[in-house]
Structures are given as structure tokens and as C-alpha cells.
Backbone as a ProteinNet text record, in pm:
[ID]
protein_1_A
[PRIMARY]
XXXXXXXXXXXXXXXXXXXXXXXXXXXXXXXXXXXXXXXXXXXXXXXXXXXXXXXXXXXXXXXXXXXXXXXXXXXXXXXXXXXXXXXXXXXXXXXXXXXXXXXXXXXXXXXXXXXXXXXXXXXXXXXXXXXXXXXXXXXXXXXXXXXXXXXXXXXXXXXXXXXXXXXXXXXXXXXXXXXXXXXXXXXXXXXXXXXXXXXXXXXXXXXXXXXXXXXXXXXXXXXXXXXXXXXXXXXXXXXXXXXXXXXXXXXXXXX
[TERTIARY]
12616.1	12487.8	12380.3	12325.6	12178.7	12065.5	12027.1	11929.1	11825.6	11675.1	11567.2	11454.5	11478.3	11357.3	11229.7	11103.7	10995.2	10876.1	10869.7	10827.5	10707.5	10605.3	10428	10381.9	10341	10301.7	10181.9	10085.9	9958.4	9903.7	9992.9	9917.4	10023.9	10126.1	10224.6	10337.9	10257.5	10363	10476.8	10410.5	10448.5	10585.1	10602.1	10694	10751.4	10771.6	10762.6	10952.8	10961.7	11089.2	11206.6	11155.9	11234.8	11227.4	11150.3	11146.6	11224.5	11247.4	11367.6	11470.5	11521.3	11623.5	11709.5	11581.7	11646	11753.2	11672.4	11754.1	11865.5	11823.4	11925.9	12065.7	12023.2	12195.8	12267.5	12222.7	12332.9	12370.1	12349.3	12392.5	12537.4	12622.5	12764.7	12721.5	12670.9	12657	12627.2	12534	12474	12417	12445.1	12363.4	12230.8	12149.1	12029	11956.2	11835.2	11773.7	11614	11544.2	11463.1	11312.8	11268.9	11121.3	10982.2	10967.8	10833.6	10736.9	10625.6	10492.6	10398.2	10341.8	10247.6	10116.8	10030.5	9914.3	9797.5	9832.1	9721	9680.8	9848.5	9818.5	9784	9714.8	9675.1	9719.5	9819.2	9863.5	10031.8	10074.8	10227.4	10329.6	10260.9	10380.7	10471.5	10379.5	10515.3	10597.5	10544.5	10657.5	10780.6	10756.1	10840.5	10968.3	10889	10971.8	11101.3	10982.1	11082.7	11181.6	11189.1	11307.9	11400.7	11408	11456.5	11525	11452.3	11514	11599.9	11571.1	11691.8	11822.3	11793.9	11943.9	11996.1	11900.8	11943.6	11887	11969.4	11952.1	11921.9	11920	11890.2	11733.3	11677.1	11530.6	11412	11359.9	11261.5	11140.7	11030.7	10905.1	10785.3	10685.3	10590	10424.6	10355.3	10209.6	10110.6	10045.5	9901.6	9735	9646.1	9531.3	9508.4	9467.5	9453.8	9400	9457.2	9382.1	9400	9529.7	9561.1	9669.8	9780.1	9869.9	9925.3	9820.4	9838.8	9926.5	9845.5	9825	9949.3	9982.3	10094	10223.7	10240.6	10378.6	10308.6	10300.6	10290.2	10344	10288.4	10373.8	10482	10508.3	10666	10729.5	10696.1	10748.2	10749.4	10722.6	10709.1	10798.3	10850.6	10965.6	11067	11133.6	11213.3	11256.5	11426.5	11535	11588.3	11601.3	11628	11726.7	11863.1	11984.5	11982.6	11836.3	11856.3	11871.5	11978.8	11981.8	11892.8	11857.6	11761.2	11637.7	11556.8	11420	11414.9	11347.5	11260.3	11207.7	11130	11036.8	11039.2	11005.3	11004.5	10831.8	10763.2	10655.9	10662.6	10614.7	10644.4	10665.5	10633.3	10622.1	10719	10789.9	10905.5	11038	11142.4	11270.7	11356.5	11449.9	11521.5	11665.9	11695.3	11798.3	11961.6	12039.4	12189.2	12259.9	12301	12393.9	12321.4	12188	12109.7	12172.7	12137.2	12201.7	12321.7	12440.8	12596.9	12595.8	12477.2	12511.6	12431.5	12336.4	12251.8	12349.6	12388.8	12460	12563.1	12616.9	12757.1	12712.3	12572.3	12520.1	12501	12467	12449.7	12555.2	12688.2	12794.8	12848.3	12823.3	12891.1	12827.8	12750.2	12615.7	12541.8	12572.2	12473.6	12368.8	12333.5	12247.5	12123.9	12138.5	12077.4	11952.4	11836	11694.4	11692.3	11691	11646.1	11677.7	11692.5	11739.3	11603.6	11554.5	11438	11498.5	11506.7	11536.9	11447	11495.3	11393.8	11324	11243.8	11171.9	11129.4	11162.2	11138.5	11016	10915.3	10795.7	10851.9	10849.5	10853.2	10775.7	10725.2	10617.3	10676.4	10791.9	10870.5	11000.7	11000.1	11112.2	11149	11302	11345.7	11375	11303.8	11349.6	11407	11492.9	11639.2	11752.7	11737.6	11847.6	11795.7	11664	11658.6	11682.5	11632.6	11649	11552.2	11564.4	11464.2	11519.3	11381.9	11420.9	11420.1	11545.1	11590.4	11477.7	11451.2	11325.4	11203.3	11215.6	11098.6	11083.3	10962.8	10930.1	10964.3	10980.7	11014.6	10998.7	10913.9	10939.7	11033.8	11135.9	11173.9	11105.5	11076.1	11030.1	11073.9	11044.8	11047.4	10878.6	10823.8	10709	10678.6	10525.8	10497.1	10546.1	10658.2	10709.2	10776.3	10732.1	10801.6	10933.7	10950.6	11061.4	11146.1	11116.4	11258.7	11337.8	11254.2	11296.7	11404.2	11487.9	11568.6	11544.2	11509.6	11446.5	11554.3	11594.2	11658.2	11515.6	11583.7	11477.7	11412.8	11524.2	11482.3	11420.2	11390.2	11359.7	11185.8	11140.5	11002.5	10940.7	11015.2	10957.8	10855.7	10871.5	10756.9	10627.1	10662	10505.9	10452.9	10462.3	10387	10313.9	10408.4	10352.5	10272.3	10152.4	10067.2	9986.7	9840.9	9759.9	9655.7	9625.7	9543.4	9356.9	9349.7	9231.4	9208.4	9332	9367.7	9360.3	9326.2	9305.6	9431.7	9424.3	9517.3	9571.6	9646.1	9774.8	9812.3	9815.1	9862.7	10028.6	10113.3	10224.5	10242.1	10157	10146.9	10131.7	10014.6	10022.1	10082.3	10183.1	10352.5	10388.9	10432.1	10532.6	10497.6	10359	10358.6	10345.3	10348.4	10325.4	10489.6	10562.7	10712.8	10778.3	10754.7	10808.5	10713.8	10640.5	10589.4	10652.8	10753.3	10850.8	10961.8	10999.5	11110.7	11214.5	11252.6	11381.3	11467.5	11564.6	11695.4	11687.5	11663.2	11678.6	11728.1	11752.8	11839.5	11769.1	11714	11727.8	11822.9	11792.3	11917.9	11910.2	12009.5	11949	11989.7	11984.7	11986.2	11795.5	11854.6	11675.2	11705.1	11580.8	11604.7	11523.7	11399.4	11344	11315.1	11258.4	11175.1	11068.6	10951.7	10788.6	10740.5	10698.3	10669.2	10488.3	10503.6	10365.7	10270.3	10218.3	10134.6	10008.7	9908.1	9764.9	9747.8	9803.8	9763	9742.9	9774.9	9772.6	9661.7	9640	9488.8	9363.6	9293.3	9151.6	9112.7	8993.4	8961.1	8883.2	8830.2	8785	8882.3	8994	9101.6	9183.3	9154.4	9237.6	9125.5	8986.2	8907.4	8916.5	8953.9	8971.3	9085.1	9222.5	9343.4	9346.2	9221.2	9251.5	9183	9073.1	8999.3	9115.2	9211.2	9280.2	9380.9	9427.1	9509.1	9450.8	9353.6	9260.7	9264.9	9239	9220	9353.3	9430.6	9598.1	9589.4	9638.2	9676.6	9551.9	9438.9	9349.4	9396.8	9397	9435.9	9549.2	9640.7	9783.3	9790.5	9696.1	9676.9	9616.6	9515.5	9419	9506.6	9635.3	9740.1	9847.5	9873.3	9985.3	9847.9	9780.1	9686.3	9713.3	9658.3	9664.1	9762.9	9851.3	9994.6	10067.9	10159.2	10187	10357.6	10350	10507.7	10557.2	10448.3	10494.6	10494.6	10605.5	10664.5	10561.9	10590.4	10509.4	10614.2	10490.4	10578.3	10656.7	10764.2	10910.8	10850.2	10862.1	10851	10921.7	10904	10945.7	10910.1	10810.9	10705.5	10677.3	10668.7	10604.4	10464.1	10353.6	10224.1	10179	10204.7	10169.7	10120.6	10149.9	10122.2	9986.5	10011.6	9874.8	9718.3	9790.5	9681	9639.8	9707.8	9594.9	9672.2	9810.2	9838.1	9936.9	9930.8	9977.1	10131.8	10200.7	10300	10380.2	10521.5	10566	10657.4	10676.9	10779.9	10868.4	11019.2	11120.3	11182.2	11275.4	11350.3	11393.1	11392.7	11480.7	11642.4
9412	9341.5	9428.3	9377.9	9433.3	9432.9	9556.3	9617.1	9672.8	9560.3	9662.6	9674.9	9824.9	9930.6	9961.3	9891.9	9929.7	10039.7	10143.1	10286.8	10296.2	10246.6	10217.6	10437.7	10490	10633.4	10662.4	10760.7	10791.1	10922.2	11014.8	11168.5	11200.5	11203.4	11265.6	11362.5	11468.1	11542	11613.5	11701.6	11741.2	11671.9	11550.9	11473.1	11332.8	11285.4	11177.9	11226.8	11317.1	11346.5	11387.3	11419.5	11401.6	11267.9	11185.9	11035.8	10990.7	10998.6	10927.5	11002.6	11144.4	11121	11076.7	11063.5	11014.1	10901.9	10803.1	10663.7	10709.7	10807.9	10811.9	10818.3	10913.1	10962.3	10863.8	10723.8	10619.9	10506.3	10581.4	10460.2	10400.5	10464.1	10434.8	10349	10319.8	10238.5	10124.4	10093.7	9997	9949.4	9884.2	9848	9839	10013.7	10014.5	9997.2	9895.9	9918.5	9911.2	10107.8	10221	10177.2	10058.5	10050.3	10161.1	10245.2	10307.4	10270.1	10229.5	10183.3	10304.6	10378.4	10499.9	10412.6	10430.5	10366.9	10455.3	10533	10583.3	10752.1	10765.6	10919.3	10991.2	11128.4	11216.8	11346.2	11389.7	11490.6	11481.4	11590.6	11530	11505.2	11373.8	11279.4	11187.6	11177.5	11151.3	11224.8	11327.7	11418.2	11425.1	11427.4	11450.5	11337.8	11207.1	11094.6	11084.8	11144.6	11116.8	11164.1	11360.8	11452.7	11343	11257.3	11173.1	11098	11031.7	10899.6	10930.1	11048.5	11136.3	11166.5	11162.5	11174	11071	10956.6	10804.8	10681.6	10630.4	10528.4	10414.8	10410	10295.9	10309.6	10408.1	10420.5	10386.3	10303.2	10243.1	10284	10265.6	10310.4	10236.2	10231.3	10116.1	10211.5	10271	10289	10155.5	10174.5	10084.1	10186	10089	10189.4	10180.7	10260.9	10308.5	10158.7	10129.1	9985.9	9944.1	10051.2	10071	10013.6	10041.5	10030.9	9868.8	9816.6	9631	9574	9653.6	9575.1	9667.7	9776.4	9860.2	9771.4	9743	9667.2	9531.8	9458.6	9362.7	9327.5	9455.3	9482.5	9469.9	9585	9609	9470.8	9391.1	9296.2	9175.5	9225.2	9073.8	9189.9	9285.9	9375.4	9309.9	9305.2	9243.5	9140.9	9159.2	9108.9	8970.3	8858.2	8742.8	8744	8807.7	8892	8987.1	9030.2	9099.7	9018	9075	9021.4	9037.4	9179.6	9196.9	9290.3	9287.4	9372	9466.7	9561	9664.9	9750.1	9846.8	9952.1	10063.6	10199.2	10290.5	10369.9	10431.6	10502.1	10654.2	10687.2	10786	10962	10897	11085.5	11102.8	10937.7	10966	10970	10928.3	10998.5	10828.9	10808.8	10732.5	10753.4	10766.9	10837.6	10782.7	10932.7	10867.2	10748.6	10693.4	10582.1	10424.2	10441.5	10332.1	10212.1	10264	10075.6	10064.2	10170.2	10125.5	10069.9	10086.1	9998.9	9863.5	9866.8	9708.6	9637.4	9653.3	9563	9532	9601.4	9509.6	9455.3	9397.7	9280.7	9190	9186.4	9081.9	9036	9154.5	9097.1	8954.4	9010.8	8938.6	8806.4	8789.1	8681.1	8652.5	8569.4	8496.8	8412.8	8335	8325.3	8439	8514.2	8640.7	8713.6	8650.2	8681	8791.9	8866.2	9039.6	9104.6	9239.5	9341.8	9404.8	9475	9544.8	9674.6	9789.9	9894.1	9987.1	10120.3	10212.7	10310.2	10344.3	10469.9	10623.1	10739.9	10876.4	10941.8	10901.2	11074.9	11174.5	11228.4	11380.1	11448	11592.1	11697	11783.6	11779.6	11851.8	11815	11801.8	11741.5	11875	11889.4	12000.3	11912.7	11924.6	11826	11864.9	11988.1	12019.8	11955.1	11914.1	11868.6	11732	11676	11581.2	11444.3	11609.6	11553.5	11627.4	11602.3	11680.3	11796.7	11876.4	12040.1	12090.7	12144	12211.9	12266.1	12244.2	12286.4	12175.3	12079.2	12004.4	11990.2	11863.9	11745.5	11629.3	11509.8	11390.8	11270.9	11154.7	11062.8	10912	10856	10742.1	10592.3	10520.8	10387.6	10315	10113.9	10056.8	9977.3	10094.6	10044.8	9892.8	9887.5	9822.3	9878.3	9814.7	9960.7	9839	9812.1	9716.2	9808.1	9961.6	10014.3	10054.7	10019.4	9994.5	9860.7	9737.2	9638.6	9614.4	9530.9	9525.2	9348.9	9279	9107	9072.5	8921.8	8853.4	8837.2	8815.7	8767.2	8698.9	8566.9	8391.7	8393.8	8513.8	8486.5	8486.3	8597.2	8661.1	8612.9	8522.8	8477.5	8408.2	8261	8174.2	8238.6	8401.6	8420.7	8473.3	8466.3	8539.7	8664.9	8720.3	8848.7	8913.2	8993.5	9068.6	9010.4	8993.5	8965.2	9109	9081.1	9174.3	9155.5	9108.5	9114.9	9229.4	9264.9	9371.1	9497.6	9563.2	9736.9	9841.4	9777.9	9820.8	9756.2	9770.3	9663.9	9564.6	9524.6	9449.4	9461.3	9523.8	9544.9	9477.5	9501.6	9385.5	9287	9202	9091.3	9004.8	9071.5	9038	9027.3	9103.5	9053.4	8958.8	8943.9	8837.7	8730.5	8688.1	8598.1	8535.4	8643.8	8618.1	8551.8	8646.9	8604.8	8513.1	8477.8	8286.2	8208.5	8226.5	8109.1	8128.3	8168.3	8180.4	8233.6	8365.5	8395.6	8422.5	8390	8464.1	8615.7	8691.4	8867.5	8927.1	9055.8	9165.2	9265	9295.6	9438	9552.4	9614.8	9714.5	9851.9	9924.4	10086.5	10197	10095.7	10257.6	10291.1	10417.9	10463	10447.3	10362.8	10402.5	10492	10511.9	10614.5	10737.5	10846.7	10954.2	10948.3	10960.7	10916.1	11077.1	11094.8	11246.1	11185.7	11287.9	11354.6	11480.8	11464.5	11584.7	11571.5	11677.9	11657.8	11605.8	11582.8	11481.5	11322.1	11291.9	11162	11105.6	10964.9	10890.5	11035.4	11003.8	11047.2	10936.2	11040.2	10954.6	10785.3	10799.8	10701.4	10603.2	10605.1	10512.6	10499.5	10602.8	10502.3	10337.5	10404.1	10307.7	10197.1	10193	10087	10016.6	10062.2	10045	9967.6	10027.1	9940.1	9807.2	9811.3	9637.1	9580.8	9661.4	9548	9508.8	9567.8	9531.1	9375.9	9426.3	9312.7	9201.6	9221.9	9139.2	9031	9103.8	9071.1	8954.7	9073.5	8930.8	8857.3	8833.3	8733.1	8646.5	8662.7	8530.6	8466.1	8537.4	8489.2	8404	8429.5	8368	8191.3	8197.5	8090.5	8025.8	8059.3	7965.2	7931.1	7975.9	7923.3	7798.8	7849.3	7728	7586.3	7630.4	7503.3	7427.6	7537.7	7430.7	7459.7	7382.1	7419.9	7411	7429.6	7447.9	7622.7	7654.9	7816.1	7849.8	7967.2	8035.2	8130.9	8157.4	8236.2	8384.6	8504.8	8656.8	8710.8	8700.1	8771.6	8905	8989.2	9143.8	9196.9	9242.2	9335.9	9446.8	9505.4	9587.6	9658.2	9798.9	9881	9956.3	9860.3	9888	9996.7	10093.4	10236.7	10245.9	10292.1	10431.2	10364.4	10250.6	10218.1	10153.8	10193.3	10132.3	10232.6	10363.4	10522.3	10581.9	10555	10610.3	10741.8	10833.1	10952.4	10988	10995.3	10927	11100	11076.7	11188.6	11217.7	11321.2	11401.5	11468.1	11445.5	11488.6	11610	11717.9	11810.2	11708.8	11740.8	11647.9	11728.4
10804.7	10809	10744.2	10668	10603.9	10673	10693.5	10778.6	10722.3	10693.5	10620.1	10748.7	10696.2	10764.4	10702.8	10752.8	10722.6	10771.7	10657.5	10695.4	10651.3	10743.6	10668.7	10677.6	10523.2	10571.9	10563.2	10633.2	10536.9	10568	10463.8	10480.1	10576.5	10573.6	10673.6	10627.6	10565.4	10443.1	10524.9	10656.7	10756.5	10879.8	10873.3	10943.6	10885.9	10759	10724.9	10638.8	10637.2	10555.2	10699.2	10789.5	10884	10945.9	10944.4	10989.9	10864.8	10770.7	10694	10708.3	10672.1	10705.4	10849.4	10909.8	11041.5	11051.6	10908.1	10926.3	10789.7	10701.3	10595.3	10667.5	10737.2	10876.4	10859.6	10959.6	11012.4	10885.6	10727.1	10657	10648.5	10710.8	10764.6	10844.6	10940.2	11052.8	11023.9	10873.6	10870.4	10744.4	10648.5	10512.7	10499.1	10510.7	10511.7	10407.2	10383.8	10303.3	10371.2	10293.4	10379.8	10262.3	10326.9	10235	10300.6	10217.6	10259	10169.4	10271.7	10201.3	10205.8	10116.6	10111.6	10119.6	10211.3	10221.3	10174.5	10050.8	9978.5	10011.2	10067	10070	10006.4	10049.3	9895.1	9953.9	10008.1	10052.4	9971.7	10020.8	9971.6	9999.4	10069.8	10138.8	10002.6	9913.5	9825	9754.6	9725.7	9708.3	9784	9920.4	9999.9	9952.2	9985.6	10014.7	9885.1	9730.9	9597.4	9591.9	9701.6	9728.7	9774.5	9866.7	9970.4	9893.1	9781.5	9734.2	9591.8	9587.3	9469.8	9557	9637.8	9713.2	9801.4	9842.1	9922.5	9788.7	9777.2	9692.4	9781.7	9923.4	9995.9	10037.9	9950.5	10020.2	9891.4	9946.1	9829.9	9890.1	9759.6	9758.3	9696	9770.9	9755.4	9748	9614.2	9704	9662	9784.6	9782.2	9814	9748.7	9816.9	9997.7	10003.1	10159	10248	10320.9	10373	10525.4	10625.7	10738.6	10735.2	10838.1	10887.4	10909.4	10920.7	10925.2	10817.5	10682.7	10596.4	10496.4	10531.4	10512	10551	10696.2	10726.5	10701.7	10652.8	10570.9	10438.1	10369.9	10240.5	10212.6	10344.3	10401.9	10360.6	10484.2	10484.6	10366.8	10319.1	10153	10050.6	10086	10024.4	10063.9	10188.9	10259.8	10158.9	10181.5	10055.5	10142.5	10082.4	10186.9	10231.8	10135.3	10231.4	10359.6	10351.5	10513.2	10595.6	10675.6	10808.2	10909.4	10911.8	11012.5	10941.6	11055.3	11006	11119.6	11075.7	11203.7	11121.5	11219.1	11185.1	11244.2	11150.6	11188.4	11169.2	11254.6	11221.2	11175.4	11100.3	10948.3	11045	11193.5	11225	11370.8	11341.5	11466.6	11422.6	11523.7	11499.1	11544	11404.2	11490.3	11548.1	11634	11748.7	11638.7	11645.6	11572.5	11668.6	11592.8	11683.8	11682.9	11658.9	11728.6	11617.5	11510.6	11468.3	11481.7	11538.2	11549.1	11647.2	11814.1	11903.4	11930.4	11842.2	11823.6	11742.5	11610.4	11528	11618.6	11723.9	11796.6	11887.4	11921.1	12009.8	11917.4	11767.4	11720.8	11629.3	11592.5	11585.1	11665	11832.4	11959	11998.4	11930.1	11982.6	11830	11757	11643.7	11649.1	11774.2	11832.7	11849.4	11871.6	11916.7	11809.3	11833.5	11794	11765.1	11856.1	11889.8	11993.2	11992.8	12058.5	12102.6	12208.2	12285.6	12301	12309.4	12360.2	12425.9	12476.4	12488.9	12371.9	12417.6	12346	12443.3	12353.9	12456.4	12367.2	12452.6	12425.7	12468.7	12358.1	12344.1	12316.1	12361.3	12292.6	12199.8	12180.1	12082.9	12042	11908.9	11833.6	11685.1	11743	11628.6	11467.2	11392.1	11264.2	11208.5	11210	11191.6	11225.1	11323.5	11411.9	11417.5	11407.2	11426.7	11569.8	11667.2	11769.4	11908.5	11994	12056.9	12100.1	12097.3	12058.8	12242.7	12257.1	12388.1	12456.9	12579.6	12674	12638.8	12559.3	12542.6	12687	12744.1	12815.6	12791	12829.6	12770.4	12889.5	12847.8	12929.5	12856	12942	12858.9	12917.6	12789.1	12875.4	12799.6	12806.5	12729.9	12744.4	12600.9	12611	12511.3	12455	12310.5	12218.9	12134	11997.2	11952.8	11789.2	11720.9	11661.8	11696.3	11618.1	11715.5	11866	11913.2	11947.9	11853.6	11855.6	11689.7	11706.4	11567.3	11603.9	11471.6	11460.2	11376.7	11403.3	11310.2	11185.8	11046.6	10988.9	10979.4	11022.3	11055.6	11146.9	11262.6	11419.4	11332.1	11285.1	11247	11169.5	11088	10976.3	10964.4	11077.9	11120.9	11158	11162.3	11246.6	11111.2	11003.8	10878.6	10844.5	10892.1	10968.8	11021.7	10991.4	11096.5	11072.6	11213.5	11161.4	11144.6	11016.3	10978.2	11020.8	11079.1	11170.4	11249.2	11268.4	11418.6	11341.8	11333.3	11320.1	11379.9	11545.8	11595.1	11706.5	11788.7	11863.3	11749.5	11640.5	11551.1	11609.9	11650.6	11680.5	11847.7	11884.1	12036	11998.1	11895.6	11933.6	11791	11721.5	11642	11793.7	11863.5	11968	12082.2	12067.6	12173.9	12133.9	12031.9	11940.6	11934	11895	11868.7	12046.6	12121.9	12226.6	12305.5	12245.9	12301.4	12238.5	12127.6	12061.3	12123.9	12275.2	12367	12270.3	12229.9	12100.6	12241	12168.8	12198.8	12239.4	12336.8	12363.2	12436	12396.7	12465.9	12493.1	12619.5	12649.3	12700.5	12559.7	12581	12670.2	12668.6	12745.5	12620.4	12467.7	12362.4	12335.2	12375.2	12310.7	12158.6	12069.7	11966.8	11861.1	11938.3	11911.3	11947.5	11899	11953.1	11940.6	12023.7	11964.6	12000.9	11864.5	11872.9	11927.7	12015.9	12052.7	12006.5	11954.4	11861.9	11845.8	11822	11787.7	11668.6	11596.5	11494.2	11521.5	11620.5	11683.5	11653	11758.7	11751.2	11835.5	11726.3	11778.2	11903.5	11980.3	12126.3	12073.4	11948.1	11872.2	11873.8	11787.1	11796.8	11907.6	12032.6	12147.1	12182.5	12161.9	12258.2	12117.8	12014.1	11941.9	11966.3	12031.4	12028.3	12209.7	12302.1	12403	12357.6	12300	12239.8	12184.5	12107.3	12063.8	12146.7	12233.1	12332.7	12448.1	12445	12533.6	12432.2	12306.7	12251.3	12195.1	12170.4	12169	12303.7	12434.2	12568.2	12526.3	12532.8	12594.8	12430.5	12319.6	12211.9	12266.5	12319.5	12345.9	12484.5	12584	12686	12614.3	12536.8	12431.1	12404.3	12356.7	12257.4	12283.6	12443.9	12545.9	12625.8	12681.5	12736.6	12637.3	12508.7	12417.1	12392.1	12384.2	12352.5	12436.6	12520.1	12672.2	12630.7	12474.7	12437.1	12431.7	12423.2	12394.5	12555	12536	12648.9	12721.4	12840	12911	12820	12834	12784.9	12885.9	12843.6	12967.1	13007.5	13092	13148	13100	12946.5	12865.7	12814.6	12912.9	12820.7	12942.1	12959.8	13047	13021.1	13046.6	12992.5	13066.2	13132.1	13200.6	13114.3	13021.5	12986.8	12862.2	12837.6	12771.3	12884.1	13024.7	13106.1	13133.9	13100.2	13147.4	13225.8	13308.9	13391.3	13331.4	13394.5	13333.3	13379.3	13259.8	13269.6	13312.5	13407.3	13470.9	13373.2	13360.9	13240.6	13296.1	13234.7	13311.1	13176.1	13205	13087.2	13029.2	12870.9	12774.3	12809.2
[MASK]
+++++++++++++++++++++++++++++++++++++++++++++++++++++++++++++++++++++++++++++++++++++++++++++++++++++++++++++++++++++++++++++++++++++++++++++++++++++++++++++++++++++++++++++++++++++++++++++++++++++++++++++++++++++++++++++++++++++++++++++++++++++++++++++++

């Protein structure tokens, strides 16, 4: 099955070559095709990526001028080959775990019916990008939070929703999924982590969390608007462990 991965980057010279080869790894596992959209970096994140794609021929490359992350996996997505079978995403400074598409593709081997797969995701404060995995003595919590990249989508499932709306700055990735799962899909929650979500000071500034909770508010309360109206769309299943975006401080166990 053909599996395209969309890798929105910007200015990530530092972690963006270990976030691909993360997925270069499992191309045994899976007919990857690795779209990265450069959203107008000026550091040298493309350098990095060109090292990458001299040696993976499944990894393609897209720049645009700088315009955010919305409008980055968007791109992504109008790359997307109508032979893919499936879609997902990876963010340019995490890790995607070995194994993960050998044990999703055998749920949707088993089930053709089958929309999408949900999995977990592990914060980590430290990730060895050697190894490409988390680095011995880290911290780590696992959840299944908001993360469109530990979800894997049929293409047919996503398609109707036309992808992001670019209104959103940020939760654009919440409200793709609540959007998707008010059209009742077919899903699996699984127990493969399929990411690592690195934790680092390069993260959101305190600026972009308080933009990232408006959009969260703003996400449920549209989605609440458009189940009221049309009393065909589904209520959202309990798929999502919003801790850790409601403030609560989340307990960390040894990786």
C-alpha cells in the first residue's frame, strides 16, 4: 500500500534530517512516498533535506514562501498521488517510531472498510538522533493526544473535508479531525506509539500557546455550530486526551 507522508518544515536545520530519516528507515514496511514542504526556510534546512533525497528517492521536495504551517500541509496535500492509499503526517522535529507503518498497514490490510487508525504519541525531553530513538535516562510521558501524525487516513476517508482550513493559525490539526470524525469514519485505536514529540526550547513561544488555546476554543465551539445544524453529523468519539492542552502538568515516567 502507498503511503504519502506529509513533512510541512520551517528553519529546522537542527532536527528535520533526523525526522526523515526516521520515515526513510521503514521503506521496507511500506511504499513511502516522503513530501516535504519548506515553508520558506532560510537556514539550512534544505540543505539538509537534498543530503536525504540523494540517497531516498521516495522523498520529494516542495519550497513555498513562508505562509505557516496551515498552508504548508495543504500543499502537502495537493502533492498527494491519487494512488496513495493512505495519508499522514509527520512534524519536521519529531521522530517516527520503527515498526509503526508495519503494524498500521496490517489493520488496514484486515479491514478495507477501515477509515483510520489513532495511535499513541510519547513526549520526550530527549531524543538520541543517532539512534533515532529516545536517548537512555530521558523523561517521557505517553498519551493519545491531538496529533494528526499519529493518525494514518484513508485518502477517500479525508478527501471530502478539502483540507485545512486556513483561517486557523493554529489547532488547524484539531479542527481537520473534528471535522473528519463528525462524518462517523470507520476507526481504530491502536496501542502503537507512532511518534516521538520532541520537547525542546525551540518550541511555541508563550505568544503562540495563548494563540493555540483560541484556536482550540475556536475549533470545539465551530464544530459544536455544525453538529447543531445538521443533526446528521456525529457526535466526536473520546479519542483525544486533552490534559495536557488544558494545562494540566503532565506526570513523567523513565523512558
Amino acid at each position: 500500500m502507498k503511503v504519502s507522508v506529509i513533512v510541512p518544515v520551517y528553519n529546522r536545520e537542527r532536527y528535520v534530517g533526523a525526522a526523515l530519516r526516521s520515515l526513510v528507515r521503514q521503506r521496507d514496511d511500506a511504499d513511502l512516498d516522503i513530501i516535504v514542504v519548506d515553508d520558506g526556510s532560510t537556514d539550512g534546512t534544505a540543505q539538509i533535506i537534498q543530503q536525504i533525497m540523494a540517497e531516498a528517492a521516495c522523498v520529494r521536495y516542495v519550497a513555498q514562501p513562508n505562509r505557516g504551517v496551515t498552508h504548508a500541509r495543504n500543499a502537502g496535500l495537493r502533492l498527494v498521488p491519487p494512488e496513495a492509499d493512505l495519508v499522514t503526517f509527520l512534524d519536521s522535529d519529531d521522530i517516527s517510531t520503527a515498526g509503526r507503518f508495519a503494524q498500521d498497514l496490517a489493520h488496514f490490510k484486515a479491514d478495507p472498510a477501515l477509515d483510520l487508525t489513532y495511535g499513541l504519541m510519547r513526549l520526550v525531553d530527549h531524543i538520541d538522533d543517532d539512534q533515532l530513538a529516545a536517548a537512555p535516562g530521558c523523561e517521557g510521558i505517553t498519551m493519545r493526544g491531538v496529533s494528526l501524525t499519529t493518525a494514518l487516513f484513508r485518502q477517500r476517508a479525508i478527501a471530502p473535508l478539502k483540507g485545512f482550513d486556513e483561517n486557523f493559525a493554529q489547532a488547524e490539526d484539531l479542527d481537520f479531525l473534528l471535522r473528519l470524525f463528525e462524518r462517523r469514519p470507520r476507526y481504530l485505536l491502536t496501542d502503537t506509539v507512532a511518534i516521538l514529540y520532541r520537547q525542546h526550547p525551540d518550541g511555541m513561544t508563550k505568544s503562540a500557546h495563548e494563540q493555540m488555546r483560541r484556536g482550540v476554543l475556536q475549533a470545539v465551539l465551530r464544530s459544536a455550530q455544525r453538529r447543531k445544524r445538521d443533526p446528521s453529523l456525529g457526535n466526536i468519539p473520546p479519542v483525544f486526551d486533552m490534559s495536557a492542552l488544558a494545562g494540566a502538568p503532565p506526570k513523567f515516567d523513565d523512558c
